[in-house]
Backbone as CSV, one residue per row, in Angstrom:
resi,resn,N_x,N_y,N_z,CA_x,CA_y,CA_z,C_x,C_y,C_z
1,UNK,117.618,93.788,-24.922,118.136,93.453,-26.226,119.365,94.313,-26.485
2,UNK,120.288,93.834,-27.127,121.650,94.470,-27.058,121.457,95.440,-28.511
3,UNK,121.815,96.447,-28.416,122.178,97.440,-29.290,123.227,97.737,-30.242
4,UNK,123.387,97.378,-31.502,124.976,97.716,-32.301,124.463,98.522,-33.045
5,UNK,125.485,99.898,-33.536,125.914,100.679,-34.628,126.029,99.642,-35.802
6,UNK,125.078,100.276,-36.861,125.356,99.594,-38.109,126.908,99.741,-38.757
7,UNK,127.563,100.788,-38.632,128.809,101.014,-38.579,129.809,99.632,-37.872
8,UNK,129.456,99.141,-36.581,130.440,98.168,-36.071,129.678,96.844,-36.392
9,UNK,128.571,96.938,-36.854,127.748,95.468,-37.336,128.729,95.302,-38.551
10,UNK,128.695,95.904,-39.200,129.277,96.007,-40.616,130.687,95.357,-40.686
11,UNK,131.271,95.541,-39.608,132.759,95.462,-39.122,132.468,94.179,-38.559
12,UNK,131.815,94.071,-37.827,131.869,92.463,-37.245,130.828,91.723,-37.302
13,UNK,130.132,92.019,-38.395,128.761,91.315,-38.769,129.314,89.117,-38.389
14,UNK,130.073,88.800,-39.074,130.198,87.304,-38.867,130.376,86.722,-37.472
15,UNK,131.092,87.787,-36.206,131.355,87.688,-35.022,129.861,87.732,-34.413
16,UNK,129.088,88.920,-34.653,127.647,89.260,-34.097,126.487,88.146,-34.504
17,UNK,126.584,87.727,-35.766,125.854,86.730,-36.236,126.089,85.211,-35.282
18,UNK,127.173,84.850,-35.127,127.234,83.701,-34.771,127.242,83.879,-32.919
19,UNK,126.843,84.717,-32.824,127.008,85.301,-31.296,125.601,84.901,-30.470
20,UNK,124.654,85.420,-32.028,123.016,85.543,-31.494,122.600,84.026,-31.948
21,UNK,123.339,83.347,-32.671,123.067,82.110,-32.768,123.766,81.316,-31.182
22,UNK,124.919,81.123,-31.123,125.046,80.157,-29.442,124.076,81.180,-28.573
23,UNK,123.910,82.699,-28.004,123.477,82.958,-27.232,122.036,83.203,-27.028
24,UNK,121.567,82.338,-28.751,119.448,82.449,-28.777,119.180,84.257,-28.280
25,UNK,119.761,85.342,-28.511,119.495,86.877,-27.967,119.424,87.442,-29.363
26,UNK,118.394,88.193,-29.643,118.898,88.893,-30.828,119.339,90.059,-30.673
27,UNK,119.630,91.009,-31.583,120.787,92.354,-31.565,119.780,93.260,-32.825
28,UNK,119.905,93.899,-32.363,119.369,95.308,-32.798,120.280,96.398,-33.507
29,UNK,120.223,96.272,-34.716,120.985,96.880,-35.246,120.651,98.798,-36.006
30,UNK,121.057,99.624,-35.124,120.941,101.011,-35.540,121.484,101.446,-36.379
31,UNK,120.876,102.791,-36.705,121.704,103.389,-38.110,121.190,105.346,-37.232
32,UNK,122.319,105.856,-36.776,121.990,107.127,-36.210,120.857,107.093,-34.871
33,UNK,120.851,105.938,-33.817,119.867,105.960,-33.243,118.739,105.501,-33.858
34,UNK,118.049,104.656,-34.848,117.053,104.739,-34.977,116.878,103.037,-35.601
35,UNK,116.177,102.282,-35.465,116.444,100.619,-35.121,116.311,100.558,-36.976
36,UNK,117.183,99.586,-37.920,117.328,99.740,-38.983,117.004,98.105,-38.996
37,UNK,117.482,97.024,-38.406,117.182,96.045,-38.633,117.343,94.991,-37.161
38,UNK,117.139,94.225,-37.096,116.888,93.354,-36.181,117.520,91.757,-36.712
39,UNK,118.358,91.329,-35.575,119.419,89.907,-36.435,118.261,88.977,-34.834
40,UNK,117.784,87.612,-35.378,117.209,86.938,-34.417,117.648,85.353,-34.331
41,UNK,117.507,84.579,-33.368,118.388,83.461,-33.961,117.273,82.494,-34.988
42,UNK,117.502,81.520,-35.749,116.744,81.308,-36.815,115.742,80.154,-35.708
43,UNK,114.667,79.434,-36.374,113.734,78.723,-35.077,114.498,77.390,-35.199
44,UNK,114.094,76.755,-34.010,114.717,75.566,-33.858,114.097,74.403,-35.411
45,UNK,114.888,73.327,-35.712,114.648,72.462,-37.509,112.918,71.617,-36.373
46,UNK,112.401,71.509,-37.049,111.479,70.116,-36.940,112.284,69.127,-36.617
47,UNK,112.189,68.019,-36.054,112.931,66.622,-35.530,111.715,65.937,-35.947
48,UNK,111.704,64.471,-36.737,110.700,63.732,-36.566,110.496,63.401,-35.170
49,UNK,109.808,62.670,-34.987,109.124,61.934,-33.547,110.407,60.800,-33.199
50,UNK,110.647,59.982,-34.332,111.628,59.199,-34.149,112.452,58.519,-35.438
51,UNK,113.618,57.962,-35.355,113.818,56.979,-36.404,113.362,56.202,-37.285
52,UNK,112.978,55.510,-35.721,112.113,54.199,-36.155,111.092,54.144,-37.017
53,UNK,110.609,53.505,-38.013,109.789,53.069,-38.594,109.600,55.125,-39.938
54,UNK,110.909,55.623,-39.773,110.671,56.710,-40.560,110.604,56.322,-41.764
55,UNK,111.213,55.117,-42.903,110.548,54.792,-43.967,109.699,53.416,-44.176
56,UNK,108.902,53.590,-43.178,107.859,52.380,-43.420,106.790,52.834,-44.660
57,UNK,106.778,51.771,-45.401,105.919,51.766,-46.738,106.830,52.627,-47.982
58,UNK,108.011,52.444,-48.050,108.419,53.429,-49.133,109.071,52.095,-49.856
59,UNK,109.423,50.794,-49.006,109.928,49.636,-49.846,108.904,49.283,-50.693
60,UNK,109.380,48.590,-51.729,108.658,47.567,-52.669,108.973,46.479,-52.795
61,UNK,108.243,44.899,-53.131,108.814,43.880,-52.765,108.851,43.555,-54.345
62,UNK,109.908,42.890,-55.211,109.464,42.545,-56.824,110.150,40.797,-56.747
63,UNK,109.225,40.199,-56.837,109.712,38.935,-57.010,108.737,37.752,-56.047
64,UNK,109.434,37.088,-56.109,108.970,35.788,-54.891,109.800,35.603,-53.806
65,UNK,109.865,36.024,-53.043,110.705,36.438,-51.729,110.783,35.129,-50.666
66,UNK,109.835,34.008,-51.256,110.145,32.770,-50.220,110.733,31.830,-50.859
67,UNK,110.760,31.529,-52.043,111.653,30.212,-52.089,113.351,30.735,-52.699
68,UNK,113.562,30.089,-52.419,115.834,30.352,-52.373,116.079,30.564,-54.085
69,UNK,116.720,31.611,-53.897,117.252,32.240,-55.741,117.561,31.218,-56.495
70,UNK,118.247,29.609,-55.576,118.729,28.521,-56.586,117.726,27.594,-56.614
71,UNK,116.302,27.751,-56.681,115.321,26.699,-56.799,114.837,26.259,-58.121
72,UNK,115.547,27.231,-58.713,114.809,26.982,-60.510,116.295,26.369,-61.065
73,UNK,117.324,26.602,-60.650,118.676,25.797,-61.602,118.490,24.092,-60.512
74,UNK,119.455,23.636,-61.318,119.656,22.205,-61.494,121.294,22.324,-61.330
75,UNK,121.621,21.693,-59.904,123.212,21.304,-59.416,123.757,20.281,-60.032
């Protein structure tokens, strides 16, 4: 595990942060030799299983859905 001075974390905290994120390593951050905090990369998001069928049952149907919108007027 790589070792930084809270002193040069401080200084390049946004460089070190995005460092342990592409390289998944975390960094160990000292203060006089002595481990003060620990930066880790965050866990990988949940992914559903798939797309497909991700909002099945959230439609509602309101109406009569088989005969044609112009069946009640007169042409």
């Amino acid at each position: 595990m790589e070792r930084i001075a809270i002193s040069s974390f401080k200084a390049t905290c946004l460089a070190v942060l995005e460092r342990v994120r592409k390289t998944r390593k975390p960094v160990l951050v000292t203060g006089f030799g002595v481990p003060v905090a620990e930066t880790v990369p965050p866990s990988a998001p949940e992914r559903p299983a798939g797309w497909l069928g991700a909002l099945a049952g959230t439609g509602r149907i309101t109406g009569d859905i088989v005969s044609s919108a112009s069946a009640g007027q007169r042409l």
